[in-house]
Wavefront OBJ file of the C-alpha trace (Angstrom):
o trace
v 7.200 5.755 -38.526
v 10.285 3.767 -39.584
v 9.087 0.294 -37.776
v 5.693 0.824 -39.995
v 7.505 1.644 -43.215
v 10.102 -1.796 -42.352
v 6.994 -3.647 -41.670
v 5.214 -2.659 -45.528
v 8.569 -3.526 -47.291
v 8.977 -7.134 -45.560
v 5.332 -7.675 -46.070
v 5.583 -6.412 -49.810
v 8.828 -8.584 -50.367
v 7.226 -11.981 -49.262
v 3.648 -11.010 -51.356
v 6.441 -10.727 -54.259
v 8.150 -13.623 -53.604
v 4.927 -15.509 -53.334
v 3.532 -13.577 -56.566
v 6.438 -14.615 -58.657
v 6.000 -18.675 -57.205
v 2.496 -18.526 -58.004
v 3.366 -17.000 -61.303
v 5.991 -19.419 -61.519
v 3.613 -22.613 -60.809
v 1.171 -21.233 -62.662
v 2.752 -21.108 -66.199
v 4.365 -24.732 -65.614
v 1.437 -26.041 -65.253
v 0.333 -24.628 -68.580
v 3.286 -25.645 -70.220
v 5.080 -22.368 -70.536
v 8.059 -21.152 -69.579
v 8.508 -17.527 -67.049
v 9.606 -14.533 -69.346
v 11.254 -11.235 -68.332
v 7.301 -9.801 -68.690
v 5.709 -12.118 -66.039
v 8.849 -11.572 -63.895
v 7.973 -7.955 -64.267
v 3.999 -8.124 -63.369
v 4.847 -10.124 -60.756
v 7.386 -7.558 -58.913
v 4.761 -4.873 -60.108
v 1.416 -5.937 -58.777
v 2.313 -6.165 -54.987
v 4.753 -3.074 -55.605
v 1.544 -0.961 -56.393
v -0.869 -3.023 -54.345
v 0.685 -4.721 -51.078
v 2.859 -1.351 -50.042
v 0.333 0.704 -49.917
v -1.999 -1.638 -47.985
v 0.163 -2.677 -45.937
v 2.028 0.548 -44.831
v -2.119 1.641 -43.945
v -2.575 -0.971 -42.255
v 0.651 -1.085 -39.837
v 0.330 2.615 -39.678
v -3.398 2.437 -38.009
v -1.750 -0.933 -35.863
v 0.377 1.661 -34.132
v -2.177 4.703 -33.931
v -4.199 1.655 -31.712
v -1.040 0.951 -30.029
v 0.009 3.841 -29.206
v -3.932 5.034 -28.274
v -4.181 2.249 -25.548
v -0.739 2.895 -24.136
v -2.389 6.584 -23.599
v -5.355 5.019 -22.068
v -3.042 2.745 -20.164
v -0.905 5.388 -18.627
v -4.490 7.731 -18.377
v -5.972 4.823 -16.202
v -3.002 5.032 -13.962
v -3.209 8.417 -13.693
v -6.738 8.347 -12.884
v -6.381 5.861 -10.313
v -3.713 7.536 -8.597
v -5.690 10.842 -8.551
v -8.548 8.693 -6.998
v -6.558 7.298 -4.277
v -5.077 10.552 -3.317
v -8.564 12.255 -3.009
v -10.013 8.800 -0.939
v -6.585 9.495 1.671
v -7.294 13.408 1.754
v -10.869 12.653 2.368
v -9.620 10.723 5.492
v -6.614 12.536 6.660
v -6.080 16.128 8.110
v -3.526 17.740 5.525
v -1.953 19.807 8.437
v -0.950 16.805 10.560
v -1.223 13.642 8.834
v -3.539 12.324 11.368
v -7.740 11.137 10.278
v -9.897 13.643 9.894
v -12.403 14.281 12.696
v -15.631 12.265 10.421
v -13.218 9.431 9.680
v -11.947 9.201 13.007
v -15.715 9.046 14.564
v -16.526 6.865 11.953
v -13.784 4.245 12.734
v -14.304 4.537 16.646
v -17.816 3.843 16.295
v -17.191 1.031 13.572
v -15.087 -0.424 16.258
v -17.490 -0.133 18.712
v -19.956 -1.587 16.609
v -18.101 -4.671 16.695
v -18.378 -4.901 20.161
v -15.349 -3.294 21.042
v -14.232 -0.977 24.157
v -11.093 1.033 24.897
v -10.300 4.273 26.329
v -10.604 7.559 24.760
v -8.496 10.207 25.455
v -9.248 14.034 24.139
v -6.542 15.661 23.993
v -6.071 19.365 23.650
v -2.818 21.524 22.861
v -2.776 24.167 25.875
v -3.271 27.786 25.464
v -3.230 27.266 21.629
v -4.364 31.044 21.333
v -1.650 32.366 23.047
v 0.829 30.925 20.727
v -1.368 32.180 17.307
v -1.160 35.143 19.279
v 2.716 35.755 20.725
v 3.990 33.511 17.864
v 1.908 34.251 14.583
v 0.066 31.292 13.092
v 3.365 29.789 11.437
v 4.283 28.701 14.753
v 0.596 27.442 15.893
v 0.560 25.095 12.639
v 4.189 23.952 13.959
v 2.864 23.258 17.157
v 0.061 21.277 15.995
v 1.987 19.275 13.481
v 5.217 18.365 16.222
v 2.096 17.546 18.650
v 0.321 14.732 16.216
v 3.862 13.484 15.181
v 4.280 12.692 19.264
v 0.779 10.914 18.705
v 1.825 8.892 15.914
v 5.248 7.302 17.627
v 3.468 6.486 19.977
v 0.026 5.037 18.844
v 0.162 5.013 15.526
v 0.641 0.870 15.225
v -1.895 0.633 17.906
v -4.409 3.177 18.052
v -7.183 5.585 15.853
v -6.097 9.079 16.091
v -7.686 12.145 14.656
v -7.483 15.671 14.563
v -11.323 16.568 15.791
v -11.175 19.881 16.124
v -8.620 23.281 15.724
v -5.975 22.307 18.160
v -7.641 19.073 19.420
v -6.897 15.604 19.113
v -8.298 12.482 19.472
v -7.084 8.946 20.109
v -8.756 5.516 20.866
v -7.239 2.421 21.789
v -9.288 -0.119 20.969
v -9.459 -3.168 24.025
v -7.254 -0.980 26.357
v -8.285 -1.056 30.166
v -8.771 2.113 31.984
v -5.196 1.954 33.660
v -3.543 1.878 30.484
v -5.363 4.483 29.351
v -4.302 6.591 32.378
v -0.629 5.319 31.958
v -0.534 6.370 28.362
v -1.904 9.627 28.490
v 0.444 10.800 31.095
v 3.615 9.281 28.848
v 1.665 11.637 25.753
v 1.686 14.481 27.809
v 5.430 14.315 29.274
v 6.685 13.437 25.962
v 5.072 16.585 24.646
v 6.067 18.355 27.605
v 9.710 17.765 25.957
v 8.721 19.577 22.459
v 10.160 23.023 21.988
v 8.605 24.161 18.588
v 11.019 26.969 17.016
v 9.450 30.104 15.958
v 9.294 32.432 13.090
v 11.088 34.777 15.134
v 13.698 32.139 15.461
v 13.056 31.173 19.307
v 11.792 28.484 20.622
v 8.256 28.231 22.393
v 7.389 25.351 24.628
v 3.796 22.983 24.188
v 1.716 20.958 26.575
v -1.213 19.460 26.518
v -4.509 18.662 28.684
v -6.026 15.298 28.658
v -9.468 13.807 29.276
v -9.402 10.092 29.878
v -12.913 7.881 28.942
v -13.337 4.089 29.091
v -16.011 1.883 28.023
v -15.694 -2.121 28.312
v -17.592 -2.661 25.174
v -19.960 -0.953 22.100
v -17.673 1.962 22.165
v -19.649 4.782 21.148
v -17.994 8.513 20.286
v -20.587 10.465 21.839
v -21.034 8.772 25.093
v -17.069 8.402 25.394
v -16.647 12.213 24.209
v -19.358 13.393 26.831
v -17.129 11.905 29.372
v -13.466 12.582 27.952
v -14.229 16.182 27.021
v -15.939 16.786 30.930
v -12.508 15.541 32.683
v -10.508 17.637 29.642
v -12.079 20.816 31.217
v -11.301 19.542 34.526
v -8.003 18.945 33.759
v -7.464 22.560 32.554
v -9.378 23.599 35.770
v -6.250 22.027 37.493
v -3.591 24.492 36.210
v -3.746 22.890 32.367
v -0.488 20.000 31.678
v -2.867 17.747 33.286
v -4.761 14.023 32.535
v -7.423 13.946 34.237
v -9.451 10.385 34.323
v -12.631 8.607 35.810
v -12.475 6.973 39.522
v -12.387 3.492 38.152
v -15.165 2.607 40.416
v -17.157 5.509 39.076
v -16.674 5.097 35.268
v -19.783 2.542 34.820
v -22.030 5.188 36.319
v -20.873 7.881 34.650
v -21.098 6.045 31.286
v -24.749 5.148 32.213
v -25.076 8.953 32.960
v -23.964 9.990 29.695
v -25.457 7.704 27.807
l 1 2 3 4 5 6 7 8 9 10 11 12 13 14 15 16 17 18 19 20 21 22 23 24 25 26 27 28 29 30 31 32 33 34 35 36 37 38 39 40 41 42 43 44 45 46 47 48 49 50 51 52 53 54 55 56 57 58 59 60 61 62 63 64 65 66 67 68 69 70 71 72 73 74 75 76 77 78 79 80 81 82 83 84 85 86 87 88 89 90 91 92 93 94 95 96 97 98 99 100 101 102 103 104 105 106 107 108 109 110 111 112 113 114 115 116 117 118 119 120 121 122 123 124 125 126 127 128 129 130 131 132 133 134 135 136 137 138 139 140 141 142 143 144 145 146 147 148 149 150 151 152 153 154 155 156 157 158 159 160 161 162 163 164 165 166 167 168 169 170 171 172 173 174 175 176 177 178 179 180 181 182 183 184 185 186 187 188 189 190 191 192 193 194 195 196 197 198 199 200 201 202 203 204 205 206 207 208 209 210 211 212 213 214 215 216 217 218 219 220 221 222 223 224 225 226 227 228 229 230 231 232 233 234 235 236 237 238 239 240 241 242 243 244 245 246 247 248 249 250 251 252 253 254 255 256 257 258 259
């Protein structure tokens, strides 16, 4: 209130000052001379008349001002809200990684643009066992130390996903089939390594099984996922802590197959 109230006065001192000039000019003009009276109306008038107005008028400046700095700092607000609900609507809360839509959705859009890769399903091994010996606490731990593995190592290079309870997904886009292979196994040693520590204050050891799928171009999630998820249940066939991928000589066919 004080900047509106220092505002009126300077703008009531210079319509005085200019009241008393025109005054001033006024009665020279008419041959008269300025008398203790005109002085008087002169400081008067914009006394009673410019205060007032002005202080109103400064005082509704800064209701504005301070109205769009409200707006202002509502906007941001609102946009900030928005762009956390657009990243939750992507990404799994529990482990950072996309969501199993978004992650279809971006596999696909790759593969729309002619793209191929490998796709590798990969699955947290007897997941119910740990819920189960462990309490739930621990199976959330587990899930969240097994995407963290995923993102040092693909995260600059790859789409990963969380597409289903204790399943994962990840595509590299372009990679040949040997890569794929060669990366899978260095996801499953590396979580291999992981001991997750318990409510109980122990320490439970993780592995995963792996399904390997490669297409050499128009990726597509449920052709690649047909094959992946097949060799997945293969792979846990095999004694689980397995990655299990196509014959490369094979992988055409079976693509056709699925397809």
């Amino acid at each position: 209130m004080k900047p509106v109230l220092l505002k009126a006065a300077i703008a009531t001192l210079l319509s005085i000052i200019a009241s008393l000039a025109i005054s001033w000019v006024a009665i020279r003009l008419t041959g008269g001379s300025m008398n203790w009276f005109g002085v008087f109306m002169s400081t008067l008038c914009p006394l009673l008349i410019a205060f007032p107005a002005s202080a109103f008028t400064f005082y509704q400046n800064h209701r504005i001002a301070l109205a769009h700095q409200e707006l202002e700092a509502a906007h941001r607000e609102l946009a900030g809200l928005y762009r956390r609900l657009a990243a939750s609507a992507r990404i799994d809360d529990m482990t950072g990684l996309l969501n199993r839509n978004t992650f279809i959705e971006e596999l696909n859009q790759a593969g729309r643009q002619g793209a191929g890769g490998v796709l590798l399903i990969i699955d947290a091994d007897d997941f119910k066992g740990i819920n189960d010996t462990h309490g739930h606490l621990t199976g959330d731990r587990a899930l969240a130390a097994i995407a963290t593995v995923i993102q040092g190592l693909f995260g600059a290079e790859g789409i990963a996903g969380r597409i289903g309870g204790e399943e994962f997904g990840v595509f590299l886009k372009g990679a040949s089939l040997s890569r794929g292979r060669a990366v899978a196994e260095r996801l499953r040693r590396s979580v291999e390594r992981i001991e997750v520590r318990t409510v109980q204050g122990g320490t439970a050891r993780l592995s995963v099984s792996i399904g390997v799928s490669f297409v050499e171009a128009g990726a597509d999630f449920s052709t690649l996922m047909a094959i992946a998820d097949e060799l997945l249940y293969a792979a846990k066939g095999r004694g689980r802590n397995q990655v299990c991928a196509p014959d490369p000589e094979t992988v055409t066919v079976q693509l056709r197959t699925a397809s």
